[in-house]
C-alpha positions in Angstrom: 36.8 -3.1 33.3 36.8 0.0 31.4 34.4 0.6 28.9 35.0 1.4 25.4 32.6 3.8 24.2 33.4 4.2 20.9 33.2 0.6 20.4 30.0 -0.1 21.7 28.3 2.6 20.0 30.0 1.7 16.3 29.2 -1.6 17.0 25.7 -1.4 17.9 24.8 1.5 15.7 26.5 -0.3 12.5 25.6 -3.7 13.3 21.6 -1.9 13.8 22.0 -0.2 10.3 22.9 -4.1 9.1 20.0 -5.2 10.4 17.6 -2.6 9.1 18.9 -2.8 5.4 18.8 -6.9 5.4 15.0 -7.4 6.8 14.1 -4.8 4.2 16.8 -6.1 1.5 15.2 -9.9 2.4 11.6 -8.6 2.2 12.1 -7.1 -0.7 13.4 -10.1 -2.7 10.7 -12.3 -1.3 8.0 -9.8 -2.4 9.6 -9.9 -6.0 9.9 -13.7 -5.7 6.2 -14.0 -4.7 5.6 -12.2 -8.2 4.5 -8.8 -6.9 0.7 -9.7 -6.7 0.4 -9.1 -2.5 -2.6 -6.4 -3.4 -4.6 -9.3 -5.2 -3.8 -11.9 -2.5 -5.7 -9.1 0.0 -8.5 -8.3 -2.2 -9.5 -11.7 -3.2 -9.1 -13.9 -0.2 -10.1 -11.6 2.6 -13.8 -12.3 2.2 -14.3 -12.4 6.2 -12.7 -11.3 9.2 -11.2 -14.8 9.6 -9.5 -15.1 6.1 -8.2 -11.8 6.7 -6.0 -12.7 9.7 -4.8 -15.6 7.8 -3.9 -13.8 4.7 -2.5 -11.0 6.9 -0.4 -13.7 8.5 0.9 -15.1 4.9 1.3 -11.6 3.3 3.8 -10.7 6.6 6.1 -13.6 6.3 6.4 -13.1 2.3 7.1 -9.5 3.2 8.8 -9.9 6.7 7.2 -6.4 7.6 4.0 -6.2 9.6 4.4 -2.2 9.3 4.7 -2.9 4.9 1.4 -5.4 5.6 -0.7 -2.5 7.4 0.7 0.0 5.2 -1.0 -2.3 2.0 -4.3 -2.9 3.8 -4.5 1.0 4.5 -4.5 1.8 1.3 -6.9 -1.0 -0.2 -9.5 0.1 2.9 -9.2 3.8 1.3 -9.7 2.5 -2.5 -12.5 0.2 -1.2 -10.7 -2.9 -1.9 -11.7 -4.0 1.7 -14.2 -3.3 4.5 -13.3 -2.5 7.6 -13.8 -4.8 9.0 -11.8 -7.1 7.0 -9.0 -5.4 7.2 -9.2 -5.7 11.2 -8.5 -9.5 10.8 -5.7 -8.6 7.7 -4.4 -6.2 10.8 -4.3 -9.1 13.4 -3.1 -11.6 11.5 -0.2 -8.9 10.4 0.4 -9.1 14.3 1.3 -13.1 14.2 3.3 -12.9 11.0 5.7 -10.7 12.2 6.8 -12.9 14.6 7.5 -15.3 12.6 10.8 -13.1 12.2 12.2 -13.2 15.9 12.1 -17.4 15.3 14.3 -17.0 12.5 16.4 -14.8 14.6 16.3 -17.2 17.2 18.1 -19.7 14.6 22.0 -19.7 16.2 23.4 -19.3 12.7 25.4 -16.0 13.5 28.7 -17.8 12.9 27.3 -18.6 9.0 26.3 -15.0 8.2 29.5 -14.2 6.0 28.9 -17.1 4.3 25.7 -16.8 3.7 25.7 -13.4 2.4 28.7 -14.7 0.0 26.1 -17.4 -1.5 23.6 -14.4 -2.3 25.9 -11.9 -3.6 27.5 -14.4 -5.9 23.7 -15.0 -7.3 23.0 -11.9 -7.5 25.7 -10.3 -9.8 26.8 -13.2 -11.3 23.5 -15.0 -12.4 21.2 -13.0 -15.1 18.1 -14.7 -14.4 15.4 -12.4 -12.5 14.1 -15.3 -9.9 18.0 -16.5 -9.2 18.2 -12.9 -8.3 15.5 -12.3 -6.1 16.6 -15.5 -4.3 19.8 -14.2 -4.0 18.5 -10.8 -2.3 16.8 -13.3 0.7 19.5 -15.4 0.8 22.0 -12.0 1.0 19.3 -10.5 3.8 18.7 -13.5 5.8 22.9 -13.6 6.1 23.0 -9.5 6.6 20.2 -10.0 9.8 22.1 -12.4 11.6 26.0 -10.6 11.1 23.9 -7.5 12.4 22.7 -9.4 15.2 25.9 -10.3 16.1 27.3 -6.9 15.9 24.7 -5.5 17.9 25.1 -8.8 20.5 28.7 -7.8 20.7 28.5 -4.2 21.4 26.4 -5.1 24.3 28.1 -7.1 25.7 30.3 -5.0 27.9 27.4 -3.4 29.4 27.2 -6.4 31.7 29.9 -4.8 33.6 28.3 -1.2 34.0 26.2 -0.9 37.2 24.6 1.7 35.9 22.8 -0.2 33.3 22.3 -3.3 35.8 20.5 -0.7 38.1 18.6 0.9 34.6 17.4 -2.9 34.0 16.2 -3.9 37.9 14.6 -0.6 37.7 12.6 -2.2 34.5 12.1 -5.7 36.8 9.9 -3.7 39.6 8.6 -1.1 37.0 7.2 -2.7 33.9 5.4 0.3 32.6 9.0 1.9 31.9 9.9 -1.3 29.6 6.4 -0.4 27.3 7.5 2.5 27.6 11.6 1.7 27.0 10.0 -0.8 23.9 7.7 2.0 22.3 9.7 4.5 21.9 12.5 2.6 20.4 10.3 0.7 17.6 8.9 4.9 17.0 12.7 5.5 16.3 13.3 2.6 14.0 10.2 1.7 12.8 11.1 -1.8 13.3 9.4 -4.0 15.2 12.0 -6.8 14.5 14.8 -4.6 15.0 13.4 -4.5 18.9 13.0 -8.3 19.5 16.5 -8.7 18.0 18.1 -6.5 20.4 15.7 -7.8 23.4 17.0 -11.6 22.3 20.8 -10.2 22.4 20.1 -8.5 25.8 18.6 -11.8 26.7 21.3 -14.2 25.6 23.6 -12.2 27.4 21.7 -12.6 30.3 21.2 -8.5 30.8 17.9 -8.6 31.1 15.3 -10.6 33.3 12.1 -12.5 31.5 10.1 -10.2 33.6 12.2 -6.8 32.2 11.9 -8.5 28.6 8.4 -9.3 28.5 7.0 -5.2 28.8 9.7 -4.3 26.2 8.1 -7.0 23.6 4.8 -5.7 24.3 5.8 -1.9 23.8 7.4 -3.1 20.6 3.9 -3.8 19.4 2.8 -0.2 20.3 5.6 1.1 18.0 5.2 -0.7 15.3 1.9 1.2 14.6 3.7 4.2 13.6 4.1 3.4 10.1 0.5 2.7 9.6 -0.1 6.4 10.9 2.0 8.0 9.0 0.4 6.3 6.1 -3.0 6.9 7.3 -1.6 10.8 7.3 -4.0 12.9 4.7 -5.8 9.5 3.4 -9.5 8.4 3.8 -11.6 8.4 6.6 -11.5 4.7 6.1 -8.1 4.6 6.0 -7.3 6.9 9.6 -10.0 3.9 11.5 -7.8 1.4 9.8 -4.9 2.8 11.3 -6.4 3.4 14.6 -7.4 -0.1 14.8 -4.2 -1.2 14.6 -2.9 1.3 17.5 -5.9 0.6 20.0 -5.4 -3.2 18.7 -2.0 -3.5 20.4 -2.5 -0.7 23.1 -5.6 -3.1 24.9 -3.6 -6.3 24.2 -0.6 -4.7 26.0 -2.7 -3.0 29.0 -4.7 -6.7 29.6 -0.7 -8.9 29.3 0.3 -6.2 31.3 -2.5 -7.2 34.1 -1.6 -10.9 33.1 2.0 -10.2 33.6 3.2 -12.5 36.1 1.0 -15.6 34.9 2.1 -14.8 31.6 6.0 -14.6 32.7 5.7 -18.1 34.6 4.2 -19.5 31.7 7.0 -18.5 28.8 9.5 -19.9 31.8 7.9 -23.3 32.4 7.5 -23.8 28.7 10.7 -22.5 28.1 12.1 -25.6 30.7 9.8 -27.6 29.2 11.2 -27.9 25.7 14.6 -26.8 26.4 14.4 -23.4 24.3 17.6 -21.6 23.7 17.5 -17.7 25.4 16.5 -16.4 21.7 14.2 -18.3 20.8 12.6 -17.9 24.6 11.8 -14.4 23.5 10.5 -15.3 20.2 7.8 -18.1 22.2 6.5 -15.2 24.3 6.4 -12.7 21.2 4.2 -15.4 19.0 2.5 -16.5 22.5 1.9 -12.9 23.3 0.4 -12.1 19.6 -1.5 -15.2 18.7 -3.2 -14.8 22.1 -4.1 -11.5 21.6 -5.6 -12.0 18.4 -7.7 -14.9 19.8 -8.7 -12.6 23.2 -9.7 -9.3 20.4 -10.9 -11.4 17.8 -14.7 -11.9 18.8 -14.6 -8.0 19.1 -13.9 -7.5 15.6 -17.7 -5.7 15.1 -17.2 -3.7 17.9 -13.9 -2.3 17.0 -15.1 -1.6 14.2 -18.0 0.2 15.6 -15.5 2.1 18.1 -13.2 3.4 15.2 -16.5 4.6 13.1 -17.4 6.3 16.5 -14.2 8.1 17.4 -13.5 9.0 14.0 -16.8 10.1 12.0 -17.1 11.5 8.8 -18.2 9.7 5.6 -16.4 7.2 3.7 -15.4 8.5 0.2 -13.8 5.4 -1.6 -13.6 4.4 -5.0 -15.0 1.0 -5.4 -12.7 -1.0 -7.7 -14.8 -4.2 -8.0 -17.7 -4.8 -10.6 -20.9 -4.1 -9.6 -22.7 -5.9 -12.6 -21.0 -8.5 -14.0 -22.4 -11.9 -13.3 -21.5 -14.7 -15.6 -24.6 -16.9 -15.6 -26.1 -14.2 -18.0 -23.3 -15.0 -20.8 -24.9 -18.4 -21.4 -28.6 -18.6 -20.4 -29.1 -14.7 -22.2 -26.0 -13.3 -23.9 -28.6 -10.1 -24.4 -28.5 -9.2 -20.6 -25.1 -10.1 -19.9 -24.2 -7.8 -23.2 -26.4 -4.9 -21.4 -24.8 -5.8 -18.0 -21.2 -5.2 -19.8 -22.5 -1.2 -20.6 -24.1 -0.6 -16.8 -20.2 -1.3 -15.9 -18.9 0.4 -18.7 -21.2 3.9 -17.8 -19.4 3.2 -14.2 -16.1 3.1 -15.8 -17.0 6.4 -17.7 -18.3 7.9 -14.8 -14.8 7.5 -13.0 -13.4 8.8 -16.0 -14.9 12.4 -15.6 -14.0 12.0 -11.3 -10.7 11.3 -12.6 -10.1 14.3 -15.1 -12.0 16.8 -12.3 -9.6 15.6 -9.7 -6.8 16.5 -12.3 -8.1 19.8 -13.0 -8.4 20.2 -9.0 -4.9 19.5 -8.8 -3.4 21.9 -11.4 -5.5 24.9 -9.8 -4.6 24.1 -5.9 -1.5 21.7 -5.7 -3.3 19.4 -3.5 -1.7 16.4 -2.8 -4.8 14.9 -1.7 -6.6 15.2 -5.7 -4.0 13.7 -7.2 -3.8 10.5 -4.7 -7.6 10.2 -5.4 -7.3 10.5 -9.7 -4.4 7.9 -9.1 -7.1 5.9 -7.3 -9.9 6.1 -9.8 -7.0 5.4 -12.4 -6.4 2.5 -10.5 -10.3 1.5 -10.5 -10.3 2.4 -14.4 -7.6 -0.3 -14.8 -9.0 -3.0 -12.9 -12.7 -2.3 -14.3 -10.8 -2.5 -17.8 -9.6 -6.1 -17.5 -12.5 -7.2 -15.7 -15.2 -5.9 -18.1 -12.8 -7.1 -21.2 -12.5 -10.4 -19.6 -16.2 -10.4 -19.4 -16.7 -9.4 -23.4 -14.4 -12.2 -24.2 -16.4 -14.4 -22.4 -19.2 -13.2 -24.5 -17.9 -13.4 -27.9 -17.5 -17.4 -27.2 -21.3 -17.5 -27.4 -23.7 -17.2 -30.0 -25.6 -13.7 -30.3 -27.6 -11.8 -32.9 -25.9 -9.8 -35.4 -27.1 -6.4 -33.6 -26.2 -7.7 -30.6 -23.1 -8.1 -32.2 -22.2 -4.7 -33.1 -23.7 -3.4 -29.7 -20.8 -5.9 -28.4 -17.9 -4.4 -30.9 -18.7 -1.2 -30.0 -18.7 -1.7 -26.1 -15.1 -2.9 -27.0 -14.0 -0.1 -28.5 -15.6 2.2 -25.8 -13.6 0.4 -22.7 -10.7 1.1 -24.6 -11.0 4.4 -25.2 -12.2 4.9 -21.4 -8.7 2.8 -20.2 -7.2 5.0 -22.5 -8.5 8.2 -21.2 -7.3 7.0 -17.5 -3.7 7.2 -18.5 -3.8 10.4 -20.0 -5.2 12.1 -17.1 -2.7 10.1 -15.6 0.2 11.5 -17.3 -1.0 15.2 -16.4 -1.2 14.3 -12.9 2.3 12.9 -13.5 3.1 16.7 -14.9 1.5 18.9 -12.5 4.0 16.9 -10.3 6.7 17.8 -12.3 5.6 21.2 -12.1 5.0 21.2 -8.1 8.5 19.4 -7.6 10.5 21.8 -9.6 9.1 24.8 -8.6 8.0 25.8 -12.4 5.8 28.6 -12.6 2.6 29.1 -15.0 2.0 32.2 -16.4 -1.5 33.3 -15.6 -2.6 33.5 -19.3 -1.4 29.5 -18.7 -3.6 29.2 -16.7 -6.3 30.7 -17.9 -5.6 28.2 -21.2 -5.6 25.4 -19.2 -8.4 26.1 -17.4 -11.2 26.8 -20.5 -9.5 23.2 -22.3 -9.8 21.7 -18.9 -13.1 22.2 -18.7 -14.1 21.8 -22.2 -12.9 18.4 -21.8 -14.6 17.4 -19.0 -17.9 18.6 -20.2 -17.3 16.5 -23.8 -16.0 13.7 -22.3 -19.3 13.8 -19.8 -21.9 14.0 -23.1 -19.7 11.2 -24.7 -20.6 8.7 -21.8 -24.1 10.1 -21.4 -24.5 9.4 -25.3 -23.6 5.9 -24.7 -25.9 5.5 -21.6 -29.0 6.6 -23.2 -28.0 5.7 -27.0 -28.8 9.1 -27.9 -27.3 10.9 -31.3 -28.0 14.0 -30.3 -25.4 14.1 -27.9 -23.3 11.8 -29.6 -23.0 14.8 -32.6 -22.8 17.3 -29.8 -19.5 15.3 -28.7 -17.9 15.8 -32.2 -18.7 19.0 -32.4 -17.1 20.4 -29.0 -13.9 18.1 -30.0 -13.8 20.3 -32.8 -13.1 22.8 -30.6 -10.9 21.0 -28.4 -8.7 20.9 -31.7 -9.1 24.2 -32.2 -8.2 25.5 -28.7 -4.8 23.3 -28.9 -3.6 24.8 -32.0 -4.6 28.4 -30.8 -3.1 27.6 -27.4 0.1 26.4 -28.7 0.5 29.6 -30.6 -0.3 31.4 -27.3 2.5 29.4 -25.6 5.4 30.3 -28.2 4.0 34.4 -28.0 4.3 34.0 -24.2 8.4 32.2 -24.8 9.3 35.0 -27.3 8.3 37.7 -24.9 9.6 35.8 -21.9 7.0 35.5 -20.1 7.5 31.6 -19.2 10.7 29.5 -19.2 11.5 26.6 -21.5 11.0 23.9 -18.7 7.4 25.3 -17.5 6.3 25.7 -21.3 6.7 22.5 -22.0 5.1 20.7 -19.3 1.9 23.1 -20.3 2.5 21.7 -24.2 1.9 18.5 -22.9 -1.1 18.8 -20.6 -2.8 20.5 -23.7 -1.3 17.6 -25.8 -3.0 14.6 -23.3 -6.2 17.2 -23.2 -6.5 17.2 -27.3 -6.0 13.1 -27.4 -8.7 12.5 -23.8 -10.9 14.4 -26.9 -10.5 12.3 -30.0 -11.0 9.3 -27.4 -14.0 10.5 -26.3 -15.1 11.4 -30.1 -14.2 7.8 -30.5 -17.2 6.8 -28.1 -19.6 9.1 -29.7 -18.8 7.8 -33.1 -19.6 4.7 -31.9 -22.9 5.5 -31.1 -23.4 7.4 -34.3 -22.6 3.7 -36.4 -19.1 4.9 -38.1 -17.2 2.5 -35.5 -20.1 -0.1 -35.8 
């Protein structure tokens, strides 16, 4: 029979594209529909190793992306959400939940998929209400997986009369190392470990590939999958590159020791597969949660020493920002409201304190265009945030109880100062979010720009630094020095501003770049009044 090319390339390749868009499309609605809050599932529940490969598992199937899972946990192990060692478990347990995915492919619903994908389009633009929509995104996605399944299953299918690709497949039978290989390199292309199973469960149905030929290509699949991690891990933390290198040695040692256990392994899937009468997809998807659960059960006493390995092969110290509270403990707000009130300012100074990294980092970022300063002030804005609710929660907590009238207006005024501090996070914020502009556009500064920028800069800095050290040691002195340099911050703005329109009327500087330096000098003038605000405090007129 002749084969039509054409056909089984538009077919596959379309019917792959399907595929791709609906496990992201479905993952998406699910995250949405699981109210967006995956980061504080991670940080709060992965207290041990253990925890951590069943929240890993939970966070995968909400997500239906092992990759999106890894991706997370990088990030929180380079903001200090996590250990390492947590985040090894998060990693495994990421391992089991994505197989969860080749099950529900293993569901023989192909024939249902238009249907299906009718019921979630009509929810979606024909129903207003946010959580009927993100219902009908899964329902959509779980219907555009299985008619891309079947697209792919049918451009396949004439392959079963090609001996060339019989041969290529009984060359996989006697040499498993080329289906790792075959598996790998294909999940590296589509950074998709489900996309792999699907097409290995197709191949399978179809009966064009062996158990034995199948069983190398789900374990290469594994190997791929890491790929997204490493790109993510690209430029980040040290923490963050042994995170990712976890999850590459992780799967490369469970592959080499199934690849030892290969035959036993392949019997095994086969007799249970007898056993319970398992269709040919959902064969695959046994040995791909077989293959993964016991891998994580084989690795998982190793957890410590992985973790040692990773600190070995990758040294270097860890530079995170630690979002948690350091000082906060809640037993103080009723047996000594006092000590609890003082507790509230040791995390306050730390919130400060990540205020000044956070406007440095800025500052580093406007004079070098480093990427890597302005993911780390986005970080310590992050930490600013989170130290914000926490510490507030903790004041409110405080104001329930009874307290002296000094310790009163020592509690009003740490109010005031968190705000100001939360406040001066999304300023330095919004110049980061300018020096973007500025980097993505291609706008140019004019030196005497720069040269502006650069004296305010680090004006501020210094002022907001004395504001914080005024409310750490209570002291005047330095709260007076604060409104006097803000003074100057005031000043600078006006004369700067005139600088700018001298440098436009000469044109020195276009529109575009001028106004992006307007605005930097704009958020550097208000991070001033807010840290004013702080000193004032101190000196009574906020009491």
């Amino acid at each position: 029979m002749e084969v039509n090319w054409q056909e089984v390339l538009f077919q596959f390749l379309g019917g792959l594209g399907i595929f791709l868009f609906a496990i992201k499309y479905m993952g998406d609605g699910l995250q949405k529909a699981a109210g967006d809050r995956l980061r504080a599932i991670l940080d709060r529940f992965t207290t041990n190793p253990f925890m951590g490969v069943l929240v890993g598992i939970i966070v995968t199937v909400l997500i239906q992306s092992s990759s999106g899972t890894t991706v997370i946990t990088v990030g929180l192990v380079s903001a200090g959400f996590m250990t390492l060692r947590q985040a090894i478990g998060v990693i495994m347990g990421a391992n089991i939940g994505t197989t969860v995915t080749a099950f529900i492919i293993g569901l023989d619903v192909g024939a249902y998929a238009l249907p299906i994908m009718a019921i979630g389009a009509f929810l979606i633009f024909f129903i207003n209400k946010a959580k009927v929509k993100n219902l009908g995104e899964v329902i959509f996605g779980f219907g555009g997986l299985f008619l891309g399944l079947e697209l792919m299953s049918n451009g396949m299918k004439p392959l079963r009369s090609l001996e060339a690709f019989s041969d290529f497949t009984l060359a996989m039978s006697e040499h498993s190392l080329l289906g790792v290989v075959a598996g790998t390199i294909f999940t590296l292309i589509v950074q998709s470990s489900s996309a792999t199973v699907g097409i290995l469960q197709g191949l399978y149905a179809e009966d064009l590939v062996t158990m034995k030929a199948a069983l190398p290509i789900l374990f290469g699949d594994n190997i791929g999958t890491t790929i997204t991690a490493v790109l993510a891990s690209i430029g980040a933390s040290v923490a963050a590159r042994r995170a990712a290198a976890t999850h590459v040695l992780f799967n490369i040692v469970g592959t080499v020791i199934f690849m030892l256990l290969l035959i036993p392994f392949t019997a095994y899937v086969e007799w249970v597969s007898g056993a319970l009468n398992l269709e040919s997809k959902m064969q695959i998807a046994f040995a791909h949660g077989s293959f993964n659960i016991a891998n994580t059960v084989l690795q998982f006493p190793f957890i410590g020493a992985w973790a040692y390995l990773v600190t070995r092969l990758i040294p270097g110290e860890d530079v995170t920002i630690e979002y948690k509270p350091k000082h906060l403990d809640r037993h103080f707000i009723t047996q000594s409201p006092a000590v609890a009130i003082g507790q509230a300012k040791e995390e306050i100074i730390r919130m400060g304190d990540f205020s000044v990294q956070g406007l440095q980092q800025s500052f580093e970022y406007l004079k070098t265009g480093q990427k890597k300063h302005a993911e780390m002030a986005y970080q310590i804005e992050d930490a600013i945030n989170n130290l914000d609710r926490k510490i507030t929660d903790y004041l409110v907590e405080i104001s329930a109880v009874t307290v002296s009238p000094a310790e009163s207006g020592r509690h009003v005024m740490l109010m005031d100062s968190v705000r100001d501090i939360e406040r001066i996070g999304d300023h330095f914020e919004n110049i980061i979010e300018l020096i973007d502009l500025r980097e993505t556009n291609k706008l140019k500064l004019t030196d005497g720009a720069i040269d502006d920028l650069t004296e305010m800069f680090t004006l501020t800095i210094e002022t907001v630094q004395k504001a914080i050290e005024s409310l750490d040691k209570n002291d005047t002195g330095l709260a007076r020095t604060v409104s006097e340099k803000e003074d100057l911050i005031d000043n600078m703005e006006r004369r700067f501003r005139k600088n700018h329109i001298v440098r436009l009327n000469e044109g020195h500087c276009s529109a575009q770049a001028g106004m992006v330096f307007v605005d930097i000098v704009s958020n550097l003038e208000r991070i001033g009044d807010h840290a004013v605000n702080i000193a004032e405090a101190i000196l009574g007129k906020h009491a």
